[in-house]
C-alpha positions in Angstrom: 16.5 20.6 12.6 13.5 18.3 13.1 14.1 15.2 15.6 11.9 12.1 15.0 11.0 12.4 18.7 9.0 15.1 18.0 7.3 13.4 15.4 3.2 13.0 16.0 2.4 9.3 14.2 -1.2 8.3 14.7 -2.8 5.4 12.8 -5.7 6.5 10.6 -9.0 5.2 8.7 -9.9 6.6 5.6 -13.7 5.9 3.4 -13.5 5.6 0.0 -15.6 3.3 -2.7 -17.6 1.7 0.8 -14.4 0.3 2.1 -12.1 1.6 4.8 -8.4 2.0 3.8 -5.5 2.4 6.7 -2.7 4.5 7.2 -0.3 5.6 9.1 0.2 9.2 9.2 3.1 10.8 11.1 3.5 15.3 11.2 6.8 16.3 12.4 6.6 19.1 14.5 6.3 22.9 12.4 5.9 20.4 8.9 7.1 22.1 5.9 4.4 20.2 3.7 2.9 16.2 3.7 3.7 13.4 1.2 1.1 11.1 0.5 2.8 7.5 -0.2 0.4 5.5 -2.9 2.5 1.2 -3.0 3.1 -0.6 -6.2 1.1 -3.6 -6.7 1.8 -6.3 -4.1 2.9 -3.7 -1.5 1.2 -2.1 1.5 1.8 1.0 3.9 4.2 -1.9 5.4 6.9 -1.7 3.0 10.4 -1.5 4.4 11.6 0.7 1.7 8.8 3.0 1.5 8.8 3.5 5.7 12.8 4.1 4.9 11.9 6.9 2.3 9.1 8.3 5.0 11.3 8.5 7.7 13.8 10.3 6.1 11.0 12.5 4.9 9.8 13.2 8.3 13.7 14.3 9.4 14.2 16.5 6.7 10.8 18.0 8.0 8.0 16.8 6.1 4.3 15.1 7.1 4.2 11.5 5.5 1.3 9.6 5.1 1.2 5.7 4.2 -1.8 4.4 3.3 -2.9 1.1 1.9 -5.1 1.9 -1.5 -6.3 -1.4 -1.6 -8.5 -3.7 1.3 -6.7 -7.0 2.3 -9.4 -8.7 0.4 -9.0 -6.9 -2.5 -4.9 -7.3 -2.5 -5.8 -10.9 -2.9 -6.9 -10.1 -6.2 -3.6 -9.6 -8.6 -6.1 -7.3 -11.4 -6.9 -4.8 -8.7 -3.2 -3.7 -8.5 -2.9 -3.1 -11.9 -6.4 -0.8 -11.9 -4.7 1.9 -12.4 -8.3 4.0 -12.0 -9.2 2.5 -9.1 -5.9 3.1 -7.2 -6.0 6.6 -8.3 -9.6 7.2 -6.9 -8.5 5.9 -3.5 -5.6 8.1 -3.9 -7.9 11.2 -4.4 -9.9 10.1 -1.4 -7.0 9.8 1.1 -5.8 13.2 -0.6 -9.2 15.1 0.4 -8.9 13.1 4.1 -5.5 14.3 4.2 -6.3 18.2 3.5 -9.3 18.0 5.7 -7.5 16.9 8.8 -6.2 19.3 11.4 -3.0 18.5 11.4 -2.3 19.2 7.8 -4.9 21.4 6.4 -2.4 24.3 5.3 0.5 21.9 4.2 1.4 21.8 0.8 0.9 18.0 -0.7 3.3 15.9 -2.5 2.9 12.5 -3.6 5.6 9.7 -3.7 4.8 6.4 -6.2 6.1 3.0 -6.5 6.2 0.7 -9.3 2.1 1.7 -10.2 1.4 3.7 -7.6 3.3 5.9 -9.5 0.4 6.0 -12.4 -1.8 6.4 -9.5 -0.4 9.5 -8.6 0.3 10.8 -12.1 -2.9 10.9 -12.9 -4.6 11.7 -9.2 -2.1 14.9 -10.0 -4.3 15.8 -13.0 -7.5 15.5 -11.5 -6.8 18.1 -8.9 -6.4 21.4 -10.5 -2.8 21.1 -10.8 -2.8 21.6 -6.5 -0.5 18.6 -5.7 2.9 20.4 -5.6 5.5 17.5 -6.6 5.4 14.0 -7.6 8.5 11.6 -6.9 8.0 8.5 -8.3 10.6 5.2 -6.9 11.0 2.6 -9.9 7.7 3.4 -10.7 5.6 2.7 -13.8 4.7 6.0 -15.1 3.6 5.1 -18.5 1.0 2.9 -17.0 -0.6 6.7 -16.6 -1.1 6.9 -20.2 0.1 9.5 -22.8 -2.8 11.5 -22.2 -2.5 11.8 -18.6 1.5 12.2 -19.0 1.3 15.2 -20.9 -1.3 17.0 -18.8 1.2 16.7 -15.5 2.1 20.4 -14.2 3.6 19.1 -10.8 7.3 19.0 -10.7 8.2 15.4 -11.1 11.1 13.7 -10.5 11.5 9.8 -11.9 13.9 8.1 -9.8 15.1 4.3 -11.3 17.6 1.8 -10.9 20.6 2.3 -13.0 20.7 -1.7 -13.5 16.9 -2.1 -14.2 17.0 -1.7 -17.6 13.7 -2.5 -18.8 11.6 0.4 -16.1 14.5 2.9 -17.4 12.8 2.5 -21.2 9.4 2.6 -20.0 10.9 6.0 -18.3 12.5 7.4 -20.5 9.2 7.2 -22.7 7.1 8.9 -20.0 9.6 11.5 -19.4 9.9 12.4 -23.4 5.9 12.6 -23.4 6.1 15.1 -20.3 5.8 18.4 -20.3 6.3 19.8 -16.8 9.6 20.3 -14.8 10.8 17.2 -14.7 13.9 15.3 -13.9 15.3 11.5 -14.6 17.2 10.2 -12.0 19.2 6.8 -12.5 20.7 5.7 -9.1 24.2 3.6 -10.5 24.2 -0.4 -9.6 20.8 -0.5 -8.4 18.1 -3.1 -9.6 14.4 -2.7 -9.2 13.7 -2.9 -5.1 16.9 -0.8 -4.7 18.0 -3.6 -1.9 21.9 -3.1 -2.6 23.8 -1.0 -0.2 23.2 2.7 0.1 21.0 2.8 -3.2 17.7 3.4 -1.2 19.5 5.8 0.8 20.1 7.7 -2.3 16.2 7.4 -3.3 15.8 9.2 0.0 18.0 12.2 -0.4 16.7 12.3 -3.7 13.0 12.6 -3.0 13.8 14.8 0.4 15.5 17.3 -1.7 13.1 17.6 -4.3 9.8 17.7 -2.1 12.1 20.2 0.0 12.5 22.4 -3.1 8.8 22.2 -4.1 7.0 21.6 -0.8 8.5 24.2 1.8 7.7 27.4 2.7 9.5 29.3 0.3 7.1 28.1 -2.4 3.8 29.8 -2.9 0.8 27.6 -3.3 -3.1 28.6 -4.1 
Protein backbone atom coordinates (compact mmCIF):
# COMPACT_ATOMS: atom_id res chain seq x y z
CA UNK A 1 0.00 0.00 0.00
CA UNK A 2 1.71 3.37 -0.92
CA UNK A 3 0.12 6.59 0.78
CA UNK A 4 0.49 9.90 -1.17
CA UNK A 5 1.97 11.31 2.10
CA UNK A 6 4.83 9.44 1.54
CA UNK A 7 5.21 10.70 -1.76
CA UNK A 8 8.70 12.80 -2.42
CA UNK A 9 7.46 15.68 -5.25
CA UNK A 10 10.27 18.11 -6.01
CA UNK A 11 10.14 20.60 -8.97
CA UNK A 12 12.90 19.97 -11.51
CA UNK A 13 14.90 21.67 -14.54
CA UNK A 14 15.92 19.72 -17.26
CA UNK A 15 18.61 21.10 -20.55
CA UNK A 16 17.88 20.03 -23.69
CA UNK A 17 18.29 21.88 -27.33
CA UNK A 18 19.79 25.30 -25.11
CA UNK A 19 16.51 25.70 -23.37
CA UNK A 20 15.51 24.61 -19.92
CA UNK A 21 12.26 22.54 -19.68
CA UNK A 22 10.29 22.05 -16.08
CA UNK A 23 8.91 19.31 -14.33
CA UNK A 24 7.48 18.15 -11.63
CA UNK A 25 8.72 14.87 -10.50
CA UNK A 26 7.13 13.04 -7.55
CA UNK A 27 8.80 9.11 -6.21
CA UNK A 28 6.61 7.34 -3.96
CA UNK A 29 8.32 5.83 -1.30
CA UNK A 30 10.01 1.94 -2.45
CA UNK A 31 8.75 3.06 -6.36
CA UNK A 32 8.02 0.06 -8.47
CA UNK A 33 9.28 2.01 -11.72
CA UNK A 34 8.80 5.94 -13.07
CA UNK A 35 6.45 7.12 -15.93
CA UNK A 36 7.63 9.86 -17.87
CA UNK A 37 4.43 12.06 -18.90
CA UNK A 38 5.15 13.76 -22.65
CA UNK A 39 1.43 16.60 -23.24
CA UNK A 40 -0.40 16.76 -26.49
CA UNK A 41 -0.07 20.00 -28.24
CA UNK A 42 -1.61 22.89 -26.35
CA UNK A 43 -1.02 21.18 -22.92
CA UNK A 44 1.66 21.47 -20.29
CA UNK A 45 2.88 19.48 -17.04
CA UNK A 46 -0.38 21.53 -15.73
CA UNK A 47 -2.94 19.42 -17.20
CA UNK A 48 -5.77 18.39 -14.81
CA UNK A 49 -6.24 15.17 -16.47
CA UNK A 50 -2.76 14.15 -16.89
CA UNK A 51 -1.89 15.22 -12.86
CA UNK A 52 -5.25 12.83 -12.34
CA UNK A 53 -3.54 9.94 -14.26
CA UNK A 54 -0.13 10.71 -12.22
CA UNK A 55 -1.60 10.62 -9.05
CA UNK A 56 -3.21 7.59 -9.41
CA UNK A 57 0.15 6.37 -10.68
CA UNK A 58 1.97 7.43 -7.70
CA UNK A 59 -0.83 5.42 -5.30
CA UNK A 60 -0.65 2.36 -7.09
CA UNK A 61 3.20 2.90 -6.49
CA UNK A 62 4.89 4.36 -9.34
CA UNK A 63 7.51 7.49 -9.85
CA UNK A 64 5.72 10.10 -12.22
CA UNK A 65 7.37 12.69 -13.93
CA UNK A 66 5.56 15.72 -15.76
CA UNK A 67 7.46 17.71 -17.75
CA UNK A 68 6.73 20.43 -20.20
CA UNK A 69 8.57 19.40 -23.74
CA UNK A 70 8.12 22.72 -24.97
CA UNK A 71 9.47 26.52 -23.50
CA UNK A 72 6.45 28.96 -22.93
CA UNK A 73 7.82 30.87 -25.80
CA UNK A 74 7.87 28.15 -27.98
CA UNK A 75 4.07 26.89 -26.92
CA UNK A 76 3.19 30.15 -28.42
CA UNK A 77 4.11 28.79 -31.67
CA UNK A 78 1.09 26.28 -32.85
CA UNK A 79 3.90 24.24 -35.54
CA UNK A 80 6.16 23.44 -32.60
CA UNK A 81 3.40 21.10 -31.10
CA UNK A 82 2.98 19.23 -34.07
CA UNK A 83 7.08 18.69 -34.47
CA UNK A 84 6.71 15.52 -33.73
CA UNK A 85 10.95 15.27 -33.86
CA UNK A 86 11.42 17.85 -31.76
CA UNK A 87 9.09 16.78 -28.98
CA UNK A 88 10.62 13.43 -29.09
CA UNK A 89 14.23 14.84 -28.68
CA UNK A 90 13.09 16.68 -25.56
CA UNK A 91 11.50 13.53 -24.53
CA UNK A 92 14.91 11.60 -24.82
CA UNK A 93 16.55 14.39 -22.86
CA UNK A 94 14.23 14.33 -19.88
CA UNK A 95 14.46 10.37 -20.22
CA UNK A 96 18.48 10.43 -19.79
CA UNK A 97 17.76 13.27 -16.77
CA UNK A 98 15.39 10.97 -15.40
CA UNK A 99 17.72 7.78 -15.27
CA UNK A 100 20.62 9.90 -14.15
CA UNK A 101 18.90 11.18 -11.07
CA UNK A 102 19.27 9.49 -7.71
CA UNK A 103 16.05 8.94 -6.94
CA UNK A 104 15.24 6.82 -9.99
CA UNK A 105 18.31 5.48 -11.38
CA UNK A 106 17.33 1.64 -10.98
CA UNK A 107 13.58 2.20 -11.85
CA UNK A 108 12.21 0.74 -14.79
CA UNK A 109 10.73 3.71 -17.25
CA UNK A 110 7.42 3.86 -18.82
CA UNK A 111 6.12 6.60 -20.84
CA UNK A 112 2.38 7.89 -20.82
CA UNK A 113 1.30 10.12 -24.27
CA UNK A 114 -1.41 12.43 -24.99
CA UNK A 115 -2.98 13.41 -28.15
CA UNK A 116 1.00 13.85 -29.88
CA UNK A 117 2.84 13.32 -27.19
CA UNK A 118 1.99 10.01 -27.83
CA UNK A 119 4.10 10.05 -31.31
CA UNK A 120 6.68 11.55 -29.10
CA UNK A 121 6.97 8.68 -27.12
CA UNK A 122 6.50 6.07 -29.83
CA UNK A 123 9.21 6.97 -31.45
CA UNK A 124 11.57 8.20 -28.29
CA UNK A 125 10.68 4.22 -27.51
CA UNK A 126 12.65 3.26 -30.66
CA UNK A 127 15.50 5.30 -30.23
CA UNK A 128 16.50 3.69 -27.00
CA UNK A 129 17.36 0.23 -27.49
CA UNK A 130 14.07 -1.08 -26.84
CA UNK A 131 14.84 0.01 -22.77
CA UNK A 132 11.52 1.98 -22.10
CA UNK A 133 9.36 -0.83 -20.67
CA UNK A 134 5.68 0.27 -21.66
CA UNK A 135 3.99 2.89 -23.48
CA UNK A 136 0.28 4.06 -22.56
CA UNK A 137 -0.88 6.36 -24.77
CA UNK A 138 -4.44 8.72 -23.65
CA UNK A 139 -6.41 9.76 -26.96
CA UNK A 140 -3.28 10.02 -28.42
CA UNK A 141 -2.11 10.32 -32.03
CA UNK A 142 0.00 7.47 -32.66
CA UNK A 143 0.05 7.40 -36.33
CA UNK A 144 1.59 10.85 -36.23
CA UNK A 145 4.76 8.37 -35.34
CA UNK A 146 4.81 7.19 -38.71
CA UNK A 147 4.53 3.55 -40.18
CA UNK A 148 8.11 3.18 -39.93
CA UNK A 149 8.49 4.11 -36.40
CA UNK A 150 5.10 2.02 -35.55
CA UNK A 151 6.38 -1.08 -36.66
CA UNK A 152 9.74 -0.96 -34.95
CA UNK A 153 7.81 -0.48 -31.30
CA UNK A 154 8.94 -3.49 -28.88
CA UNK A 155 7.52 -1.85 -25.67
CA UNK A 156 4.22 -3.11 -24.52
CA UNK A 157 1.73 -0.58 -25.55
CA UNK A 158 -1.56 0.00 -24.62
CA UNK A 159 -3.89 2.67 -26.83
CA UNK A 160 -6.44 3.94 -24.69
CA UNK A 161 -9.44 6.19 -26.69
CA UNK A 162 -12.69 7.56 -26.24
CA UNK A 163 -15.46 5.21 -27.21
CA UNK A 164 -17.38 8.39 -28.72
CA UNK A 165 -14.34 9.99 -30.51
CA UNK A 166 -14.69 8.33 -33.49
CA UNK A 167 -12.32 9.94 -35.77
CA UNK A 168 -8.79 9.22 -33.11
CA UNK A 169 -10.33 5.50 -32.89
CA UNK A 170 -9.55 5.22 -36.93
CA UNK A 171 -6.41 6.84 -36.70
CA UNK A 172 -5.94 3.91 -33.91
CA UNK A 173 -6.99 1.30 -35.14
CA UNK A 174 -4.50 2.01 -38.18
CA UNK A 175 -1.45 2.31 -35.83
CA UNK A 176 -2.37 -0.67 -33.93
CA UNK A 177 -2.82 -2.91 -37.28
CA UNK A 178 0.82 -1.51 -38.35
CA UNK A 179 2.14 -2.69 -34.76
CA UNK A 180 3.93 -5.35 -34.03
CA UNK A 181 4.60 -5.50 -30.24
CA UNK A 182 2.19 -6.52 -27.40
CA UNK A 183 -0.23 -4.32 -27.75
CA UNK A 184 -3.76 -3.65 -26.64
CA UNK A 185 -6.82 -1.19 -27.89
CA UNK A 186 -8.75 0.08 -25.30
CA UNK A 187 -12.07 2.02 -25.99
CA UNK A 188 -13.47 3.57 -22.75
CA UNK A 189 -17.68 3.57 -23.60
CA UNK A 190 -19.41 7.28 -23.81
CA UNK A 191 -16.23 9.10 -23.65
CA UNK A 192 -15.22 11.98 -26.13
CA UNK A 193 -11.69 13.22 -26.69
CA UNK A 194 -10.62 15.04 -23.11
CA UNK A 195 -12.41 12.17 -21.36
CA UNK A 196 -14.31 15.06 -19.13
CA UNK A 197 -17.61 12.87 -18.62
CA UNK A 198 -18.00 11.15 -15.35
CA UNK A 199 -15.72 8.32 -14.31
CA UNK A 200 -14.17 8.04 -17.93
CA UNK A 201 -10.71 9.48 -16.81
CA UNK A 202 -10.96 7.45 -13.86
CA UNK A 203 -11.01 4.45 -16.12
CA UNK A 204 -7.91 5.86 -18.14
CA UNK A 205 -6.26 5.71 -14.76
CA UNK A 206 -6.87 2.12 -13.80
CA UNK A 207 -6.14 1.40 -17.15
CA UNK A 208 -2.70 2.83 -17.42
CA UNK A 209 -1.94 1.72 -13.54
CA UNK A 210 -2.57 -1.79 -14.38
CA UNK A 211 -0.63 -1.93 -17.39
CA UNK A 212 2.56 0.02 -16.17
CA UNK A 213 1.99 -2.35 -13.03
CA UNK A 214 2.21 -5.39 -15.22
CA UNK A 215 5.28 -4.15 -17.18
CA UNK A 216 7.03 -1.77 -14.77
CA UNK A 217 7.17 -3.73 -11.30
CA UNK A 218 9.54 -5.84 -9.87
CA UNK A 219 8.45 -8.96 -11.09
CA UNK A 220 9.63 -7.97 -14.55
CA UNK A 221 13.24 -8.25 -15.52
CA UNK A 222 14.82 -5.38 -17.32
CA UNK A 223 18.62 -5.04 -18.88
Amino acid sequence: MHSRARTQETLVHVAADGVELEGALAIPEAALGAVLFAHGSGSSRHSPRNNYVAEALQKAGLATLLIDLLSQSEDLVYAARFDIPLLTRRLLAATRWLREHPGSTQLAIGYFGASTGAAAALQAATAQDNRIAAVVSRGGRPDLAGPDTLREVRAPTLLIVGGRDEEVISLNRRAYALMDCERALEMVPGATHLFEEPGTLAQVAALAAQWFGRYLGPACSHS
